[in-house]
mmCIF file as gemmi writes it, N, C-alpha and C atoms, coordinates in Angstrom:
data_model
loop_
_atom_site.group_PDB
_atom_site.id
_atom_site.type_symbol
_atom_site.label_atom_id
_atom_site.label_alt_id
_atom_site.label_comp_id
_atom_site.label_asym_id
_atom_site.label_entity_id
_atom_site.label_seq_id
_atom_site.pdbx_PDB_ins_code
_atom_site.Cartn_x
_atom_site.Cartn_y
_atom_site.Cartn_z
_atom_site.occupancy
_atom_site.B_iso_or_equiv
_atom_site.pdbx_formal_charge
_atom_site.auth_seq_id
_atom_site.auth_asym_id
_atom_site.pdbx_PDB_model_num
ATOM 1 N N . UNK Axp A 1 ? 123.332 142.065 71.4 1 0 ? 1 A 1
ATOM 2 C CA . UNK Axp A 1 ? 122.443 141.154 72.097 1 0 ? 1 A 1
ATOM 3 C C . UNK Axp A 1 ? 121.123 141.874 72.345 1 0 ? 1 A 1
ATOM 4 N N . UNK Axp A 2 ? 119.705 141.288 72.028 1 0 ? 2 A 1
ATOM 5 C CA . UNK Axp A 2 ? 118.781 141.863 72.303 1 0 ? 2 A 1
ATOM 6 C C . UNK Axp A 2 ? 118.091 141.477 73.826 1 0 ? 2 A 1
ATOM 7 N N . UNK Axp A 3 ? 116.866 142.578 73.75 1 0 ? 3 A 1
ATOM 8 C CA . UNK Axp A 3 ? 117.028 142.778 74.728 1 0 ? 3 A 1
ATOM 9 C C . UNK Axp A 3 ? 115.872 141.699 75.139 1 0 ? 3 A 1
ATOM 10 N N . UNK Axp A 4 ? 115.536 140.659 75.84 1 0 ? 4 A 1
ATOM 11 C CA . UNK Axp A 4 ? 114.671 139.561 76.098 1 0 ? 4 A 1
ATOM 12 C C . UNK Axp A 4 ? 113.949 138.897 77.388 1 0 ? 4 A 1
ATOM 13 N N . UNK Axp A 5 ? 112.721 139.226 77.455 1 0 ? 5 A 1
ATOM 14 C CA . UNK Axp A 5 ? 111.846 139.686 78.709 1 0 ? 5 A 1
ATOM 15 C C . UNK Axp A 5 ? 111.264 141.294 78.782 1 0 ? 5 A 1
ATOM 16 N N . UNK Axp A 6 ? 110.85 140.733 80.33 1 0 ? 6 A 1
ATOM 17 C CA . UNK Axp A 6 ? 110.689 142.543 80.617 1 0 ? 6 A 1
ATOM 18 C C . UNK Axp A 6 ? 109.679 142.768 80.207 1 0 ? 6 A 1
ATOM 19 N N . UNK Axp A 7 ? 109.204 144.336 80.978 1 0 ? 7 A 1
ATOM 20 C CA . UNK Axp A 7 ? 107.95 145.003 80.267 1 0 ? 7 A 1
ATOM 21 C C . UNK Axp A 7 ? 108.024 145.637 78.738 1 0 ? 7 A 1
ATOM 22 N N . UNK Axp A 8 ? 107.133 145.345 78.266 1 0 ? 8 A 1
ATOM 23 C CA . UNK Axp A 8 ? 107.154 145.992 76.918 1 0 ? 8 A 1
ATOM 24 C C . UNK Axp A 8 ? 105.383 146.502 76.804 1 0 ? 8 A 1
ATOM 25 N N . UNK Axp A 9 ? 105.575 147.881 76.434 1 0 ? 9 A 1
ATOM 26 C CA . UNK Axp A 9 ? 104.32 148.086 75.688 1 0 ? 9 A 1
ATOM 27 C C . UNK Axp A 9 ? 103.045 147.224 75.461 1 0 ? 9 A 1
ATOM 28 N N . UNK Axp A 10 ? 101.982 147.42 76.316 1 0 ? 10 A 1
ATOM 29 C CA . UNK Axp A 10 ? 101.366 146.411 75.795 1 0 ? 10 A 1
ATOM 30 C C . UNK Axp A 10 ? 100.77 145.114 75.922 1 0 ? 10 A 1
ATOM 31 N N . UNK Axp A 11 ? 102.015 144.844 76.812 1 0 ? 11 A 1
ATOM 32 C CA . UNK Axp A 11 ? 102.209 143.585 77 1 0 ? 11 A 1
ATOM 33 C C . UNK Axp A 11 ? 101.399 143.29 78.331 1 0 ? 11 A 1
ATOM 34 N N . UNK Axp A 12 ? 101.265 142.028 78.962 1 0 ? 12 A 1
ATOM 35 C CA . UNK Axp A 12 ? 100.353 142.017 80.196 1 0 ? 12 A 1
ATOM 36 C C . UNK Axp A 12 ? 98.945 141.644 80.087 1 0 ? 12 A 1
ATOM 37 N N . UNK Axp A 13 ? 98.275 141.528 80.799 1 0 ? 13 A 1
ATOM 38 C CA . UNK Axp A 13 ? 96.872 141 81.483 1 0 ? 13 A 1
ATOM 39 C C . UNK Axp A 13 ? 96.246 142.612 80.814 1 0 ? 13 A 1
ATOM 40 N N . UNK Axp A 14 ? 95.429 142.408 80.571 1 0 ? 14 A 1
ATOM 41 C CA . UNK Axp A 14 ? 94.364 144.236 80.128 1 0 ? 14 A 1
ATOM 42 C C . UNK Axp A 14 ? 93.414 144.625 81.816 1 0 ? 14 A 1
ATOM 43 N N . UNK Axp A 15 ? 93.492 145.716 81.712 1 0 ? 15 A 1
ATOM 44 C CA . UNK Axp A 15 ? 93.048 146.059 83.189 1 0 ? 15 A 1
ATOM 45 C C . UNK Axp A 15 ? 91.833 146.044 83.56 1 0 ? 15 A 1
ATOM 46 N N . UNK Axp A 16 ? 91.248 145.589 84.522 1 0 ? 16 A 1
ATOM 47 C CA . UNK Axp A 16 ? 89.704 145.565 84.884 1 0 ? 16 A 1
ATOM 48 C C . UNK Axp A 16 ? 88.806 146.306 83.786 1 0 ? 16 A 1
ATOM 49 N N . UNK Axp A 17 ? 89.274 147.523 84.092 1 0 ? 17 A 1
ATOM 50 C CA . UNK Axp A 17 ? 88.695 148.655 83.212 1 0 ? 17 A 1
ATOM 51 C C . UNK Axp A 17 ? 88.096 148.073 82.186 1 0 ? 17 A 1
ATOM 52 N N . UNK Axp A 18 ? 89.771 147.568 81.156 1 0 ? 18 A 1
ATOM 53 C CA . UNK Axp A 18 ? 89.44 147.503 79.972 1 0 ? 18 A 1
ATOM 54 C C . UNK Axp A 18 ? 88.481 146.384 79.472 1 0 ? 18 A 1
ATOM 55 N N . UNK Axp A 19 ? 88.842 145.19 80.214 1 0 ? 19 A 1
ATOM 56 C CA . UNK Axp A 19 ? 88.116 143.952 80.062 1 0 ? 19 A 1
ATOM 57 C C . UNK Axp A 19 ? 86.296 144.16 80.076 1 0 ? 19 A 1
ATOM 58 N N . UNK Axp A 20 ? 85.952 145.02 81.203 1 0 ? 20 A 1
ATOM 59 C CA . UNK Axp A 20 ? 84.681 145.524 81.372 1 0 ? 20 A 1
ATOM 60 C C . UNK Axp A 20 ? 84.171 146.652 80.077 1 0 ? 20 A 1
ATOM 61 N N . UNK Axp A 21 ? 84.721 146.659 79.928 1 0 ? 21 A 1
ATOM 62 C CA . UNK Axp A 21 ? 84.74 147.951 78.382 1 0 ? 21 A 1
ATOM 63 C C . UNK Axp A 21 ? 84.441 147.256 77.153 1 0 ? 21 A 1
ATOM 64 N N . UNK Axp A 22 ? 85.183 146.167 77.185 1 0 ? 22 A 1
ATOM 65 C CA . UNK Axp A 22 ? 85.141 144.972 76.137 1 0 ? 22 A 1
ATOM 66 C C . UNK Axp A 22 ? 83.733 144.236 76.122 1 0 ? 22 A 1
ATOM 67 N N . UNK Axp A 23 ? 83.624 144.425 77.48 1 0 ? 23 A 1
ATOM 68 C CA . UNK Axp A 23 ? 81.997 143.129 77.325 1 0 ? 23 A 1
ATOM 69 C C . UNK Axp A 23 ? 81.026 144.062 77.154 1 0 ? 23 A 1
ATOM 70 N N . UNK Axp A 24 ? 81.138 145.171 77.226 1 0 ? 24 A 1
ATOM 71 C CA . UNK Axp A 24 ? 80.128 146.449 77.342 1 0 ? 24 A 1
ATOM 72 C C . UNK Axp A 24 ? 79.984 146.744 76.123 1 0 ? 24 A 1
ATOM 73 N N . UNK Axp A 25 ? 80.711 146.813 75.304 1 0 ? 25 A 1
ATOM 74 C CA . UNK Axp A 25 ? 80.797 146.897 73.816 1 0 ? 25 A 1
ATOM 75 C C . UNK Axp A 25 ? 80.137 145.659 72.8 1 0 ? 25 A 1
ATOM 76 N N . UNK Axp A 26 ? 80.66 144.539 73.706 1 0 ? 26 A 1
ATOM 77 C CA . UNK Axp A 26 ? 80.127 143.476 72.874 1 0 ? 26 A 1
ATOM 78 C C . UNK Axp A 26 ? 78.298 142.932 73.424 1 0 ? 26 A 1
ATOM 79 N N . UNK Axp A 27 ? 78.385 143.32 74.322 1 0 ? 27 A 1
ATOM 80 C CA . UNK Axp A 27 ? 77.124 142.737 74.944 1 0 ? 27 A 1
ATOM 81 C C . UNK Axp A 27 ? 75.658 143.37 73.925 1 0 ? 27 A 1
ATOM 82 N N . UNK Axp A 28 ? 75.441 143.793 73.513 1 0 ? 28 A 1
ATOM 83 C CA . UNK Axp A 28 ? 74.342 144.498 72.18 1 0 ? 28 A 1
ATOM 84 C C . UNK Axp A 28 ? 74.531 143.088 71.26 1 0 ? 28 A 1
ATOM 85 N N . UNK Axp A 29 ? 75.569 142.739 71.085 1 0 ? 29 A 1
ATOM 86 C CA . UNK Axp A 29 ? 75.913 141.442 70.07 1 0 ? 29 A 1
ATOM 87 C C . UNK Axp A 29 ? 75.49 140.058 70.477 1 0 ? 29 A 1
ATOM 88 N N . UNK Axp A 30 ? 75.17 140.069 71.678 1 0 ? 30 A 1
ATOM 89 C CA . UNK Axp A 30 ? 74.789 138.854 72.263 1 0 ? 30 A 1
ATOM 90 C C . UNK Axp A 30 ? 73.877 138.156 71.569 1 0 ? 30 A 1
ATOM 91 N N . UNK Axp A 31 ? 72.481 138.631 71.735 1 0 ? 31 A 1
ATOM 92 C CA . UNK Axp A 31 ? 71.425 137.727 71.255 1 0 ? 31 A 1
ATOM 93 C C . UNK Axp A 31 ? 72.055 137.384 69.561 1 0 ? 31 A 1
ATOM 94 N N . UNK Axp A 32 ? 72.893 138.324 68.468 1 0 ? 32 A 1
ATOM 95 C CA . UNK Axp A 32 ? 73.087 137.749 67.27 1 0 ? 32 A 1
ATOM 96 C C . UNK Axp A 32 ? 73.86 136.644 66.971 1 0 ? 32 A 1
ATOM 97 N N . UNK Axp A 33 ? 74.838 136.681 68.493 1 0 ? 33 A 1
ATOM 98 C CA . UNK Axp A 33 ? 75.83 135.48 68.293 1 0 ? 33 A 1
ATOM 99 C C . UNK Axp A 33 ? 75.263 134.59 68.532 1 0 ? 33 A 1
ATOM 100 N N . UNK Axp A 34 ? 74.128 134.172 69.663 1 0 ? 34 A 1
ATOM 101 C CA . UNK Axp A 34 ? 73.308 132.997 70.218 1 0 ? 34 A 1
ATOM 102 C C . UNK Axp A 34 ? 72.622 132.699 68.917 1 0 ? 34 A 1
ATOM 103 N N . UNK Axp A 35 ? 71.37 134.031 68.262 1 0 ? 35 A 1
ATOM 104 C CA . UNK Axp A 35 ? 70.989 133.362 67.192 1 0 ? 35 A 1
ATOM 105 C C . UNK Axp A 35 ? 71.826 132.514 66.375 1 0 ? 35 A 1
ATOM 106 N N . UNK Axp A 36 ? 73.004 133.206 65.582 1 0 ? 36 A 1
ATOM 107 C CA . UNK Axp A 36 ? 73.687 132.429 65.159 1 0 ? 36 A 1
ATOM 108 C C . UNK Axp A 36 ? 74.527 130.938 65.552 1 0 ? 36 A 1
ATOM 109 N N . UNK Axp A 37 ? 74.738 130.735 66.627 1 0 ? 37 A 1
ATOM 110 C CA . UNK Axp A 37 ? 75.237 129.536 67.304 1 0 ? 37 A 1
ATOM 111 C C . UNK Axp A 37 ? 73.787 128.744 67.297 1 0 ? 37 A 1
ATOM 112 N N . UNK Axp A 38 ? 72.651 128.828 67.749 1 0 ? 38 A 1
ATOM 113 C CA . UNK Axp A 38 ? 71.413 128.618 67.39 1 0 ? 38 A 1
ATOM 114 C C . UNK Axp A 38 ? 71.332 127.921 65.868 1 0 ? 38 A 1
ATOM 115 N N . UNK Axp A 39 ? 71.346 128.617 64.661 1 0 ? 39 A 1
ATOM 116 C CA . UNK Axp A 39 ? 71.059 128.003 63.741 1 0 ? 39 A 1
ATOM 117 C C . UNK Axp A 39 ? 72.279 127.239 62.915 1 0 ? 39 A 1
ATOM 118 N N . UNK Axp A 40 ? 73.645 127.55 63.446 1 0 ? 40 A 1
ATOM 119 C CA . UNK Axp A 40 ? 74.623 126.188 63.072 1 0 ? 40 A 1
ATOM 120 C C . UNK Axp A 40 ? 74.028 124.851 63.775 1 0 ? 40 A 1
ATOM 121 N N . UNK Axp A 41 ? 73.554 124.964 65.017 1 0 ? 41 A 1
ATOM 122 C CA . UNK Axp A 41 ? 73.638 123.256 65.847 1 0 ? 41 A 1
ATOM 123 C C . UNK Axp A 41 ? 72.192 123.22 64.837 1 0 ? 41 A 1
ATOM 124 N N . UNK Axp A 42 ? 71.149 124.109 64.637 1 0 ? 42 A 1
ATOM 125 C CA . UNK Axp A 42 ? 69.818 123.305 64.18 1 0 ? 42 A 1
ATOM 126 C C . UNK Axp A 42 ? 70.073 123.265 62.458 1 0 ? 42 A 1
ATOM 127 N N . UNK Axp A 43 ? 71.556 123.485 61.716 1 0 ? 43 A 1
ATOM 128 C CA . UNK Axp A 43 ? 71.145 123.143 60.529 1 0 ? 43 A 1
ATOM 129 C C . UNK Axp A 43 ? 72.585 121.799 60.469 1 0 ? 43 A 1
ATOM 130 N N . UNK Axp A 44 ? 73.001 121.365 61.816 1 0 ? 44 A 1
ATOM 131 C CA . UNK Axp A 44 ? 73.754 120.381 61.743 1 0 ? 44 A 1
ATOM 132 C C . UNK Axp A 44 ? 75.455 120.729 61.421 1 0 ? 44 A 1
ATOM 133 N N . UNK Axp A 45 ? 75.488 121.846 61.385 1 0 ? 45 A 1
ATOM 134 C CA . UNK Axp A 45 ? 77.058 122.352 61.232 1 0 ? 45 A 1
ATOM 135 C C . UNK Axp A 45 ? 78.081 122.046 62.175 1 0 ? 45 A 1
ATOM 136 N N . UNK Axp A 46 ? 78.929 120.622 61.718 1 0 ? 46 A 1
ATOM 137 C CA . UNK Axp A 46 ? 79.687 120.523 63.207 1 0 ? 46 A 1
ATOM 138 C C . UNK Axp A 46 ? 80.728 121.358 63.845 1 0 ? 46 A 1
ATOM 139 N N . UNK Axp A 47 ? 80.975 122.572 63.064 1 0 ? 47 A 1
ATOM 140 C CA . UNK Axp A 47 ? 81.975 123.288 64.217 1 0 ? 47 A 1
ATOM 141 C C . UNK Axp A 47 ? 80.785 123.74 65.045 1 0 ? 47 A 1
ATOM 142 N N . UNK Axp A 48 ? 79.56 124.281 65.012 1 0 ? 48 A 1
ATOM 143 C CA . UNK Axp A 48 ? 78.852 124.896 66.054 1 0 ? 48 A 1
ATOM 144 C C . UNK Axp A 48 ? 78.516 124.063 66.875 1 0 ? 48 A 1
ATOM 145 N N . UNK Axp A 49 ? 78.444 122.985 66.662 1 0 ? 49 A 1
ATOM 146 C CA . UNK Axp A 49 ? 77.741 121.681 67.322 1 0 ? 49 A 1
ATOM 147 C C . UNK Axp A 49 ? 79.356 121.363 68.93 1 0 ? 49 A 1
ATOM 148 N N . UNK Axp A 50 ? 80.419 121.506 68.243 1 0 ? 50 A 1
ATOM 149 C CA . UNK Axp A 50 ? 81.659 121.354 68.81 1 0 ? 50 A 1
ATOM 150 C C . UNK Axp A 50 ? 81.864 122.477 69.949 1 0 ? 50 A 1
ATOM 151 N N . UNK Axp A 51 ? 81.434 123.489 68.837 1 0 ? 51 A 1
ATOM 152 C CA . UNK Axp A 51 ? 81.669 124.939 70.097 1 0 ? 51 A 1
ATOM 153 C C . UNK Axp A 51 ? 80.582 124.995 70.898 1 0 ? 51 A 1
ATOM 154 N N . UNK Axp A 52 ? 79.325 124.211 71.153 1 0 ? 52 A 1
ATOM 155 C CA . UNK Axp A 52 ? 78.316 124.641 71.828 1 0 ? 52 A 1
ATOM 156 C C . UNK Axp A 52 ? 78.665 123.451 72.926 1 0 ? 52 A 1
ATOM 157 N N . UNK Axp A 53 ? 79.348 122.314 72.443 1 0 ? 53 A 1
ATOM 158 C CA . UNK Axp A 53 ? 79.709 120.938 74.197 1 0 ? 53 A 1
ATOM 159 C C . UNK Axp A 53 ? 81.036 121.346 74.685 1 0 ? 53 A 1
ATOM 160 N N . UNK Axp A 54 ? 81.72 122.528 73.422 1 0 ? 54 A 1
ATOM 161 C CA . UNK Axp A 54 ? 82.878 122.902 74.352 1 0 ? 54 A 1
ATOM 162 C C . UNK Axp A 54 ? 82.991 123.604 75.684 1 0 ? 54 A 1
ATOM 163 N N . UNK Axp A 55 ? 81.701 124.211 75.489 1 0 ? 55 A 1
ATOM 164 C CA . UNK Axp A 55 ? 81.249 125.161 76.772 1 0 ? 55 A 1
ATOM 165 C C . UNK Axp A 55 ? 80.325 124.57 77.63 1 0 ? 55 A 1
ATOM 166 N N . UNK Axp A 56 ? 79.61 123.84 76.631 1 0 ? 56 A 1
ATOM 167 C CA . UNK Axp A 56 ? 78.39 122.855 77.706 1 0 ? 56 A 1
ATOM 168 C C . UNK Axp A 56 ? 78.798 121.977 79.027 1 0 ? 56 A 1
ATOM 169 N N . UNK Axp A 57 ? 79.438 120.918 77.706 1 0 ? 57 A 1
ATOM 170 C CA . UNK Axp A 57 ? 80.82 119.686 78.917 1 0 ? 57 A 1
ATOM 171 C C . UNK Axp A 57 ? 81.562 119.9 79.391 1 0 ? 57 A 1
ATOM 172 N N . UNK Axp A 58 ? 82.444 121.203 78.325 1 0 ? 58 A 1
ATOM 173 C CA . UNK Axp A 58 ? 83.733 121.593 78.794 1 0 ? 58 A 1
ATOM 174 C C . UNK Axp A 58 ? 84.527 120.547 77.652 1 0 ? 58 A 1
ATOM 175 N N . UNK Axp A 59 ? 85.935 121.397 77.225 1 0 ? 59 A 1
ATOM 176 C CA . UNK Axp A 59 ? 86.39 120.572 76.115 1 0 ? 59 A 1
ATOM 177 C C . UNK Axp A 59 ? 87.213 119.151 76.79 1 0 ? 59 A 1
ATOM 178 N N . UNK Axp A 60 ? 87.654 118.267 76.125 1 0 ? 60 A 1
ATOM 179 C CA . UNK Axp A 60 ? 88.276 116.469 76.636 1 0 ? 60 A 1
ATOM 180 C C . UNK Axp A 60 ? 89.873 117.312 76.711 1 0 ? 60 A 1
ATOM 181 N N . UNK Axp A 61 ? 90.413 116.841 77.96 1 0 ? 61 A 1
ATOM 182 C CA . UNK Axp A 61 ? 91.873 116.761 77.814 1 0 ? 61 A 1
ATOM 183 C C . UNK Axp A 61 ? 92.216 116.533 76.639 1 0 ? 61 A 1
ATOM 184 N N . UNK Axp A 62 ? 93.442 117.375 76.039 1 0 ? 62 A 1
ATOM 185 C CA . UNK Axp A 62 ? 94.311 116.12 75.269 1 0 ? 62 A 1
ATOM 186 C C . UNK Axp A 62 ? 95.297 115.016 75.628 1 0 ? 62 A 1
ATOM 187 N N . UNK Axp A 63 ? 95.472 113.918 75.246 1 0 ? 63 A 1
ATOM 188 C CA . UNK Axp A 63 ? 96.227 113.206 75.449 1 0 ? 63 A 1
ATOM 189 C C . UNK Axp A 63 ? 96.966 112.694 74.644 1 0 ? 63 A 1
ATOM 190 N N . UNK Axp A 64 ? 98.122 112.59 75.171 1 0 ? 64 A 1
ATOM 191 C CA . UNK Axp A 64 ? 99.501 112.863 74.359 1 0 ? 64 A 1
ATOM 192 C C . UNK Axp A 64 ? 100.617 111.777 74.334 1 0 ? 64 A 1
ATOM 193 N N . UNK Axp A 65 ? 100.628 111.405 73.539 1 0 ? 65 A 1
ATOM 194 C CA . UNK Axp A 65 ? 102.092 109.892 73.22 1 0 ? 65 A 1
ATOM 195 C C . UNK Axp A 65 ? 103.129 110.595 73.279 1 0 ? 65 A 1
ATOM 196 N N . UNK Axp A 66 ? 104.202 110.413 74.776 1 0 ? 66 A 1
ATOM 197 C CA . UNK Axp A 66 ? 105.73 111.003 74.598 1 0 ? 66 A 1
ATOM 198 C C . UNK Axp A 66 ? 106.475 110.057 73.999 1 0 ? 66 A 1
ATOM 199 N N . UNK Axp A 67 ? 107.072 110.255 73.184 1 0 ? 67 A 1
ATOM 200 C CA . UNK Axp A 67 ? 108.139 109.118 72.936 1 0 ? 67 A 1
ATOM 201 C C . UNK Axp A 67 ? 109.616 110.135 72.575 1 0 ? 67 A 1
ATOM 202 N N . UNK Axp A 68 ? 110.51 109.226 72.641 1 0 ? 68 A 1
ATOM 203 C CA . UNK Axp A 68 ? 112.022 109.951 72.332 1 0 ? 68 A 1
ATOM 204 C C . UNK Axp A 68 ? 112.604 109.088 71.513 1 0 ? 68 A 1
ATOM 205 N N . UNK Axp A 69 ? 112.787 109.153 70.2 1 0 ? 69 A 1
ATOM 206 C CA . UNK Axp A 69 ? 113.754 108.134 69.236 1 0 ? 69 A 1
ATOM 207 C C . UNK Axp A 69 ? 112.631 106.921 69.354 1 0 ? 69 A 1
ATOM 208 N N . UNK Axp A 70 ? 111.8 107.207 69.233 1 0 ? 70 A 1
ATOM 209 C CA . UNK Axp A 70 ? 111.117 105.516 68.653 1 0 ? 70 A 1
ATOM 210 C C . UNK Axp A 70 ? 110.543 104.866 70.097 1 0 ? 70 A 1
ATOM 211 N N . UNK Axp A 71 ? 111.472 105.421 71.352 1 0 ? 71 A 1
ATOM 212 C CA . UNK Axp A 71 ? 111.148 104.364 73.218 1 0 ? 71 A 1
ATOM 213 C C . UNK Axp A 71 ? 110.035 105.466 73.573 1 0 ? 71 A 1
ATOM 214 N N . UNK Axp A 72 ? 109.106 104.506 73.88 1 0 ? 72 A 1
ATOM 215 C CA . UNK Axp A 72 ? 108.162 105.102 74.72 1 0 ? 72 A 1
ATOM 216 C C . UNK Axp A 72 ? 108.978 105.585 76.002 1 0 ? 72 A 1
ATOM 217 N N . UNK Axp A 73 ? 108.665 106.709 76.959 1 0 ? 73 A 1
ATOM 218 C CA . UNK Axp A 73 ? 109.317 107.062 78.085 1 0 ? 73 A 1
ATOM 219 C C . UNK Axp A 73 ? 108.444 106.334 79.449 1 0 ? 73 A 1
ATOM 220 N N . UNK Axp A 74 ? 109.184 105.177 79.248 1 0 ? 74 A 1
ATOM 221 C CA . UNK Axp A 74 ? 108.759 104.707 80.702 1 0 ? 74 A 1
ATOM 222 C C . UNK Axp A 74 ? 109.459 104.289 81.391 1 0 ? 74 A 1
ATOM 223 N N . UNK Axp A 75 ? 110.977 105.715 81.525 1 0 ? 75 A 1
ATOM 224 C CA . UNK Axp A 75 ? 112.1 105.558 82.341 1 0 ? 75 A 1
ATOM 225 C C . UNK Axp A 75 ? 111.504 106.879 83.171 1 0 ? 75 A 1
ATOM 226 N N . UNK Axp A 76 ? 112.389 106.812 84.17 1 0 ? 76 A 1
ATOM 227 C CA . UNK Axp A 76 ? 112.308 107.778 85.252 1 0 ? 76 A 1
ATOM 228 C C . UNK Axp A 76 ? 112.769 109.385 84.382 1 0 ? 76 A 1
ATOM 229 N N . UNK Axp A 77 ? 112.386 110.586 84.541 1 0 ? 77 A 1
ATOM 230 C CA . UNK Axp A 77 ? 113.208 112.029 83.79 1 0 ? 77 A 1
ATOM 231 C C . UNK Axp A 77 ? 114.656 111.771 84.014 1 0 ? 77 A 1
ATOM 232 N N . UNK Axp A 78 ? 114.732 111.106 85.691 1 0 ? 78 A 1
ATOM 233 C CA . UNK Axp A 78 ? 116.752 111.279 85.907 1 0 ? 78 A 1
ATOM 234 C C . UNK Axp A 78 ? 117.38 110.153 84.854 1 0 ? 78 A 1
ATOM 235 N N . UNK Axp A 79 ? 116.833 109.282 84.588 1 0 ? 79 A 1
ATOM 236 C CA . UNK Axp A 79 ? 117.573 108.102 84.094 1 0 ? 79 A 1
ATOM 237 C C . UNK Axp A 79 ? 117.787 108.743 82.141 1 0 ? 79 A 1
ATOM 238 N N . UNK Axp A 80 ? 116.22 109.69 81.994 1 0 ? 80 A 1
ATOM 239 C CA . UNK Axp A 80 ? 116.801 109.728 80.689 1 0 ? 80 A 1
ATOM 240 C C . UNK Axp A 80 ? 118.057 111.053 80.821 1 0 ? 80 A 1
ATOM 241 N N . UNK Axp A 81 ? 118.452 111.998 81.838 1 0 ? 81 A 1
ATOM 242 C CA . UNK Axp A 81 ? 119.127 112.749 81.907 1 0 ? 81 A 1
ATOM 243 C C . UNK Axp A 81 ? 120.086 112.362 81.733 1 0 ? 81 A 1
ATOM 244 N N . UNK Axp A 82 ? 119.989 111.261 82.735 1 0 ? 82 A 1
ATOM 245 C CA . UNK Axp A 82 ? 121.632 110.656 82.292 1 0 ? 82 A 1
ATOM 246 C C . UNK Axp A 82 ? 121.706 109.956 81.331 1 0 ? 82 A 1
ATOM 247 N N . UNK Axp A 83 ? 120.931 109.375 80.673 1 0 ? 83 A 1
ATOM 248 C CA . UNK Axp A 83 ? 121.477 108.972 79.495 1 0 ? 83 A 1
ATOM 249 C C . UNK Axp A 83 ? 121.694 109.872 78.374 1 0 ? 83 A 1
ATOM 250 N N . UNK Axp A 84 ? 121.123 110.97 78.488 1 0 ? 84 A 1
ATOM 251 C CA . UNK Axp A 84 ? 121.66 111.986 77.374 1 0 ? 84 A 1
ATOM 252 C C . UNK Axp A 84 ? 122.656 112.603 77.788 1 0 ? 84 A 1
ATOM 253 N N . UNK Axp A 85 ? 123.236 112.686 79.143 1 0 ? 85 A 1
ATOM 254 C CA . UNK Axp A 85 ? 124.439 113.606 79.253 1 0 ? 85 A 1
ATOM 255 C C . UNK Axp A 85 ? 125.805 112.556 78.834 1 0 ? 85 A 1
ATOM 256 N N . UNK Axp A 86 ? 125.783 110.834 79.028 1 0 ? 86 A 1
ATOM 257 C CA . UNK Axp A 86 ? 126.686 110.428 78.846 1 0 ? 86 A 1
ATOM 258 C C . UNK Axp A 86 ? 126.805 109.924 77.335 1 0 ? 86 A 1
ATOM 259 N N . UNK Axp A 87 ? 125.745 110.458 75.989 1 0 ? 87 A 1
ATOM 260 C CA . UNK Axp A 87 ? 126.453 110.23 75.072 1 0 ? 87 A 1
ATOM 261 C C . UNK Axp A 87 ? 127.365 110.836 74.242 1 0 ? 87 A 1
ATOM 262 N N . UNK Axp A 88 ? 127.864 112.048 75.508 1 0 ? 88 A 1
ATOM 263 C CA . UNK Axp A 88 ? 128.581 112.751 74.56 1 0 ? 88 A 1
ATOM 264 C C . UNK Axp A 88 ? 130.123 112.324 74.165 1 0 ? 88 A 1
């Protein structure tokens, strides 16, 4: 049986430190990424156009059709519980 959870190497949130290390590194890159985000929206490229109202507006919920076997779920969670525990 393996072993599943737990700390592992690696794993986790990155530490203040590092996160600040990250933008410190990237920040020299700034103005090339703006240029570039810059000349996708002005030559009409719609992923830049997408990534620039994703941050502007903020991206749209998704919204999502549950269905189970074909029924829309517009039973209660307990009612479909029980109906799946008694077809066995």
């Amino acid at each position: 049986m393996g072993k599943n959870g737990g700390a592992r190497p690696g794993a986790g949130r990155k530490t203040k430190a590092e996160e600040v290390k990250l933008i410190e590194s990237l920040t020299p890159l700034a103005p090339k990424a703006l240029a570039a985000l810059k000349k996708g929206i002005e030559d009409g490229d719609f992923p830049f156009i997408k990534l620039f109202y994703e941050y502007y507006a903020g991206k749209p919920t998704d919204k999502v059709d549950v269905t189970s076997n074909g029924e829309t779920m517009n039973k209660s969670p307990q009612e479909w519980i029980v109906r799946d525990y008694t077809k066995k």
